[in-house]
C-alpha positions in Angstrom: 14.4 -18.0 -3.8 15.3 -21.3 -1.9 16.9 -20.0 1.5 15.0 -20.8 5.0 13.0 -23.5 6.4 9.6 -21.8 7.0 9.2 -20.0 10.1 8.2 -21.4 13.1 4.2 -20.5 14.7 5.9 -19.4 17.6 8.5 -17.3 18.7 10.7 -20.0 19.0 14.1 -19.8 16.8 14.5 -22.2 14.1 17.5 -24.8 14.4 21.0 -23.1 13.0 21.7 -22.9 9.7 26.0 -23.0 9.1 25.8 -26.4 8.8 25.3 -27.2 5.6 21.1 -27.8 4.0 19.7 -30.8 2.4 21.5 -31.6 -0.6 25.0 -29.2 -0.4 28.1 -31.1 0.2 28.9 -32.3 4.2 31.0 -29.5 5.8 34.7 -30.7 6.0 36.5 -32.5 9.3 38.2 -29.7 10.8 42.3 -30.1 10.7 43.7 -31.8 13.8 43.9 -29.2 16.6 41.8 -27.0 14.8 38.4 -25.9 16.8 35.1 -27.4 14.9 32.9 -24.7 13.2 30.5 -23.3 16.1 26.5 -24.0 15.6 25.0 -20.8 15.5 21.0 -19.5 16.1 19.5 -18.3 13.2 18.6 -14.8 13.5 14.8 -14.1 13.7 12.5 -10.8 13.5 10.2 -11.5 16.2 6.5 -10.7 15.0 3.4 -10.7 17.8 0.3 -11.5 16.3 -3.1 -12.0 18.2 -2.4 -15.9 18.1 1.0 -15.5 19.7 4.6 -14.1 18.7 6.2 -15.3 15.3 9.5 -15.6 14.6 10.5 -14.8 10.7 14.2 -16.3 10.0 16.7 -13.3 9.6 18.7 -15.7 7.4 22.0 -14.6 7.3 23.6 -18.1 7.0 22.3 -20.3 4.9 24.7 -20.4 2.2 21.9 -21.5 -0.9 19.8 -17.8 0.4 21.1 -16.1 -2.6 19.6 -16.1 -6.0 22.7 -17.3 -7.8 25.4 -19.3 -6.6 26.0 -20.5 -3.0 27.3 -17.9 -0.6 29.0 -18.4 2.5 27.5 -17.4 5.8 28.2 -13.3 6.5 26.8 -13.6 9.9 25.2 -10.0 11.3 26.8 -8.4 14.2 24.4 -7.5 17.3 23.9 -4.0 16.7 23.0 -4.5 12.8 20.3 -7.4 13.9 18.7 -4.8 17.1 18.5 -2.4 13.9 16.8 -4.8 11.5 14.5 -5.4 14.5 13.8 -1.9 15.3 13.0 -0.8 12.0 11.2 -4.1 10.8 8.7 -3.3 14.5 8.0 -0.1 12.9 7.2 -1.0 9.8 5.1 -3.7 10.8 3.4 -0.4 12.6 3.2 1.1 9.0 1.2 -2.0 7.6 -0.9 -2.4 10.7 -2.1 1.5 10.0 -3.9 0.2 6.8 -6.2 -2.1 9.4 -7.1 -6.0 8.6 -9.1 -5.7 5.0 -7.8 -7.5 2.3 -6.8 -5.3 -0.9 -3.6 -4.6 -2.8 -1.1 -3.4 -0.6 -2.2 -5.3 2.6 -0.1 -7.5 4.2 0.0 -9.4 7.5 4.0 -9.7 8.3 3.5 -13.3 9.3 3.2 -14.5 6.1 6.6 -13.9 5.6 8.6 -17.0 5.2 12.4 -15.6 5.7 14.1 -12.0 5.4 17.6 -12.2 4.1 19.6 -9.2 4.7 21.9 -8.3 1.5 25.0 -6.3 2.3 26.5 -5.5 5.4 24.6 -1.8 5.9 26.4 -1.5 9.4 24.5 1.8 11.4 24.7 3.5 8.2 22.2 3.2 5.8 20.8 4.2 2.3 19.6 7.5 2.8 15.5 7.6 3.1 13.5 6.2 1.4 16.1 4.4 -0.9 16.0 0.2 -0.7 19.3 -0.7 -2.4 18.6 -4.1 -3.5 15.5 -6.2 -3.3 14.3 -9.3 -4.6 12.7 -12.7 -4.7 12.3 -15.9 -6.4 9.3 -18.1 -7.1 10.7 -21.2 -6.3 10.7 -20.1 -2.5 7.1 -18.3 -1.4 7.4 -15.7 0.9 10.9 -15.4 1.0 13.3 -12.1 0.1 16.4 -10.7 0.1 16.6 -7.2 1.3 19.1 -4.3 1.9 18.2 -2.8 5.2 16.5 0.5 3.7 16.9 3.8 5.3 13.5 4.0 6.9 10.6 1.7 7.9 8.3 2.9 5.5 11.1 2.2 3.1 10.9 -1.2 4.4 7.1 -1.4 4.5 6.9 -0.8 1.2 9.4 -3.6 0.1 8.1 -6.0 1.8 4.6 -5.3 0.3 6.1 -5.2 -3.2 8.3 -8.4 -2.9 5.3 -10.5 -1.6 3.0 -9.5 -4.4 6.1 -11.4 -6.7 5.7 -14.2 -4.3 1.8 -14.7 -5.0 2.1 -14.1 -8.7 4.9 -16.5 -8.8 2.4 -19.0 -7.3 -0.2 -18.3 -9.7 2.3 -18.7 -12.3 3.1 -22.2 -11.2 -0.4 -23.0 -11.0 -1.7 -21.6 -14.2 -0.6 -20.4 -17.4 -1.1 -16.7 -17.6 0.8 -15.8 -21.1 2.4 -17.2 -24.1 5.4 -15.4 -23.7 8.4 -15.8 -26.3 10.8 -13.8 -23.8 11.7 -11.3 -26.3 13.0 -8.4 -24.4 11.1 -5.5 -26.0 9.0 -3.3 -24.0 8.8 -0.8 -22.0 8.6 -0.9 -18.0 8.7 2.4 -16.4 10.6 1.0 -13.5 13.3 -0.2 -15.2 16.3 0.6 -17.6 16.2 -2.1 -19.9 13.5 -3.9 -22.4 11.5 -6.4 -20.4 9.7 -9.6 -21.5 5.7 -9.9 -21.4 6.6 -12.5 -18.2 8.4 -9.4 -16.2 5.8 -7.1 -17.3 2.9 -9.3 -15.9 5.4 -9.0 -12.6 6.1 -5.5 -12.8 2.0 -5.0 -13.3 1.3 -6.9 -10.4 4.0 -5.7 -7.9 3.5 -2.3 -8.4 -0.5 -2.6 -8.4 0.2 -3.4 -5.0 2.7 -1.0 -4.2 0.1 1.5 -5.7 -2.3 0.3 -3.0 0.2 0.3 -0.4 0.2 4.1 -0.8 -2.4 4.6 -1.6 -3.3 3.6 1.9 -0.8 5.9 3.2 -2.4 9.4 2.3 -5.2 9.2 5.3 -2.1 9.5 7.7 -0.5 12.8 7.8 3.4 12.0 8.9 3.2 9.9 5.1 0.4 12.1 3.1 2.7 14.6 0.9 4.8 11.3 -0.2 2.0 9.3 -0.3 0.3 11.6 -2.9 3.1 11.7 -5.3 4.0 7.8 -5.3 0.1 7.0 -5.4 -0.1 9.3 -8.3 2.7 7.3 -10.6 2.6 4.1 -9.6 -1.0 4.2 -10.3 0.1 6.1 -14.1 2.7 3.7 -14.4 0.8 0.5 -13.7 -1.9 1.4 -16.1 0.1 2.0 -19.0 1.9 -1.2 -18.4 -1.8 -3.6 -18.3 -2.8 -2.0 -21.3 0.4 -3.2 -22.8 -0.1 -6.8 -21.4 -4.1 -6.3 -23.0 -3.1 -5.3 -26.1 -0.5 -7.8 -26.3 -2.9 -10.9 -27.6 -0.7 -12.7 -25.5 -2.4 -13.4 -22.7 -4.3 -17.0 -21.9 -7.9 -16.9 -20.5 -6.7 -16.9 -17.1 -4.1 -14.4 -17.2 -6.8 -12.1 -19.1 -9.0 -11.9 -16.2 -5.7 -11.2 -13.9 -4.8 -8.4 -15.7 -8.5 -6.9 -16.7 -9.1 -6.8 -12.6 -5.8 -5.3 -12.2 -7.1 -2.6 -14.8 -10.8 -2.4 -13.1 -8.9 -1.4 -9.8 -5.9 0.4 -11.1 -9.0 2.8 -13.2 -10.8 2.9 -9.7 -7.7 4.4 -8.6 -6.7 6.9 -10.9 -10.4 8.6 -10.0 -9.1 9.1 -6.5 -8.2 12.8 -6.0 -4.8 13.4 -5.2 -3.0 17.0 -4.5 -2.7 18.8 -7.7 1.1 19.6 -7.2 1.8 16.0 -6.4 0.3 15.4 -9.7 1.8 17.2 -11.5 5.3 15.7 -10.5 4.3 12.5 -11.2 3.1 12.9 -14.5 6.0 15.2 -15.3 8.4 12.1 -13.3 6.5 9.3 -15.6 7.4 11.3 -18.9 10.9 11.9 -17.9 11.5 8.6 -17.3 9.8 7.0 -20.8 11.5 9.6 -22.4 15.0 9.1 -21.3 14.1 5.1 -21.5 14.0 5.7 -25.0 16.6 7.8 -26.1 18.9 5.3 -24.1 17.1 2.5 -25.5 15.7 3.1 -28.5 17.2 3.3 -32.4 16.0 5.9 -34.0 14.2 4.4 -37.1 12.1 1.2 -36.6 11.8 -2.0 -38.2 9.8 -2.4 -41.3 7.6 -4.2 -39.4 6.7 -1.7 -37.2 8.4 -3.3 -33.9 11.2 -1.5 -31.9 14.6 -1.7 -33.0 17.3 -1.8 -29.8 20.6 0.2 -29.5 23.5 -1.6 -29.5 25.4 0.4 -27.3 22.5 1.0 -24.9 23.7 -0.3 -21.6 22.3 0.3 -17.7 21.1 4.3 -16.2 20.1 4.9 -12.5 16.8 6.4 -12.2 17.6 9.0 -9.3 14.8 11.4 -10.9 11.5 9.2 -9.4 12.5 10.0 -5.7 13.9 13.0 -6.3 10.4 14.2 -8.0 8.9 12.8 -4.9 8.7 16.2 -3.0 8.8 20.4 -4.2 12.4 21.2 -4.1 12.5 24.3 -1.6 15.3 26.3 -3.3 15.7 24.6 -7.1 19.2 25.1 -8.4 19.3 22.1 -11.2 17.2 22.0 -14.4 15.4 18.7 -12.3 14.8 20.4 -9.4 13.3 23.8 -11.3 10.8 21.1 -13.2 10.1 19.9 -10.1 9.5 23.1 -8.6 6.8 23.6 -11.4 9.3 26.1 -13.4 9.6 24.4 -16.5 11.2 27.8 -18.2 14.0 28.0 -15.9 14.3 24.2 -16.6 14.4 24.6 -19.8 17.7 26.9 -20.6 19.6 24.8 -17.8 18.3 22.0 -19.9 19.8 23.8 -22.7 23.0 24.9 -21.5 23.8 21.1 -20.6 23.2 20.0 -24.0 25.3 23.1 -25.2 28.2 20.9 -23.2 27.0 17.5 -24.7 24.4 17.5 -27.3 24.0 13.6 -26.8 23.6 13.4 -23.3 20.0 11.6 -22.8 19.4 13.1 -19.3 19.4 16.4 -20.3 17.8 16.2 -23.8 15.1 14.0 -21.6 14.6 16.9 -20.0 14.9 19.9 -22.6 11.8 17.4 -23.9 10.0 17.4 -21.3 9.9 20.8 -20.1 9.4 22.1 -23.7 6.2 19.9 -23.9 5.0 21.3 -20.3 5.6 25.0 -21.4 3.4 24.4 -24.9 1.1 21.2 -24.5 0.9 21.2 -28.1 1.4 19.3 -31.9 4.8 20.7 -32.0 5.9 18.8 -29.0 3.7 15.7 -28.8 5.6 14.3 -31.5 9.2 14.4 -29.9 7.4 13.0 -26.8 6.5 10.1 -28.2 9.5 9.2 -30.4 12.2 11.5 -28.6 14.7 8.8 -29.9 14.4 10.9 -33.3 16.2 13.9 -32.0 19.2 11.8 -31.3 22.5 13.1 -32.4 23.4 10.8 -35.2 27.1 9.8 -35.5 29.1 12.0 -37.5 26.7 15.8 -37.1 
């Protein structure tokens, strides 16, 4: 996204921002007796590096740092810049843990080009390990606008994911990857709404890396139990998504041998053992989320062609159930939490007892779905698995 000027090799702080960038309007004479608009530092993260400290812009002023319109300045007070500092050090310490090989999910922090902070989080954060809002643009590399997340490794993570955008993004300017007619129309199990092939090759390649970014993490024991589970479906989740990009016929020669080494590594992975409860609520986290994905999604008979035919009232859902699958729930009292707690029997009649309430609410039936299929793994349930959009409540019975 076009915000900063590229960070400075040394600690030094870049020149202040308020003023206004190349090409935006000159800022107007102030009034007579009116005080003239102060010049103010840009905010940095300092970064030491072997060569000498870095200073990454903690752009909070430049009013072209959004992705959309121009914003003006929402300048950070002192205490919410120390904590951007404090937990960006310590996730810096999270990345450094993974040592100075180059893989997916590696990252030297220098790289980074600016941070912009989204929000005003004051002291009080998401709670852990929830990042409210992140994101980047490839017209500005190594740039990204950030909540300030509820934990470094929160942040870690981020950062990690946002810069893998950043170097497809480069790619994609460089080379032609796919012949994409931006049709919204598959599935991405991290998000709520049909994506194009273009944000599929994204979401591929972002979460490739995030899937080696954890995958990282399970040597160290403070991060191991979470590690496990987030290793285990992002690495399920990636996987389905290249063979959807593969199968596509859409890809150019190029973006072919992208996406078949993102499967040769992503295949490496899923050999890796992981703990067999951790597993288990992955795989039983990826269905839920397909499966709600569709009945939310999904019309309930298909083209004649085959292809996916769209709900017209289908509309945006938050996905709470990925991190809350993340760890064993140590007394379940919801129908998630006793699925997560590996009783899917208990899941199933509070399952049941919600739909009772509201036979067309999709979280619930997503769920009644699911934990049927884990209690009897067989033809019976496979088939509402796959097309739960056909046990829909239709309008009128």
């Amino acid at each position: 996204m076009p915000v900063s000027a590229p960070a400075p090799a040394s600690g030094a702080a870049p020149s202040s921002v308020v003023a206004p960038t190349a090409g935006a309007a000159p800022a107007p004479a102030p009034a007579p007796g009116e005080a003239p608009t102060p010049w103010l530092p840009l905010r940095t993260l300092t970064h030491a590096t072997a060569a000498g400290p870095v200073a990454i812009p903690l752009d909070d002023l430049d009013p072209y740092r959004d992705l959309d319109d121009p914003v003006p300045p929402a300048r950070l007070d002192d205490d919410e810049a120390a904590e951007w500092q404090r937990i960006f050090d310590d996730a810096v310490a999270i990345l450094a843990g993974a040592g100075d090989g180059q893989g997916p999910g590696r990252l030297d922090p220098a790289l980074i080009r600016a941070i912009v902070p989204c929000g005003r989080t004051a002291l009080t954060p998401p709670a852990p390990p929830a990042v409210a809002v992140s994101a980047s643009s490839g017209d500005s590399f190594g740039a990204m606008l950030i909540s300030r997340p509820g934990s470094p490794l929160a942040l870690a993570e981020t950062l990690v994911h946002e810069f893998q955008h950043s170097k497809l993004a480069a790619l994609l300017h460089l080379f032609s990857l796919l012949d994409d007619d931006r049709e919204e129309r598959f599935y991405a199990p991290w998000r709520a709404d049909p994506r194009h092939l273009t944000g599929l090759l994204h979401g591929a390649y972002a979460f490739t890396g995030v899937t080696g970014f954890w995958r990282d993490r399970l040597a160290e024991p403070e991060h191991a139990e979470a590690a496990a589970y987030h290793f285990a479906l992002r690495r399920l989740q990636s996987r389905l998504v290249v063979r959807t990009l593969l199968t596509s016929a859409r890809l150019t020669a190029p973006g072919r041998r992208l996406v078949e080494g993102l499967a040769r590594t992503l295949d490496r992975w899923l050999r890796v053992p992981v703990d067999p409860a951790a597993l288990s609520r992955a795989r039983t986290a990826a269905s839920l989320h397909r499966t709600q994905w569709r009945l939310r999604n999904v019309a309930a008979q298909a083209g004649p062609d085959g292809i996916l035919r769209f709900r017209p009232d289908r509309g945006f859902w938050p996905d709470s159930r990925t991190h809350a699958f993340a760890t064993r729930p140590a007394a379940p009292r919801t129908p998630d939490e006793h699925l997560a707690a590996g009783d899917p029997a208990t899941a199933l009649d509070g399952y049941a007892e919600d739909l009772a309430r509201d036979p067309a609410d999709p979280r619930a039936l997503s769920g009644w779905i699911v934990a049927r299929a884990t209690l009897d793994p067989g033809h019976a349930t496979r088939r509402p698995l796959a097309r739960p959009e056909l046990l829909q409540p239709r309008p009128g019975g």
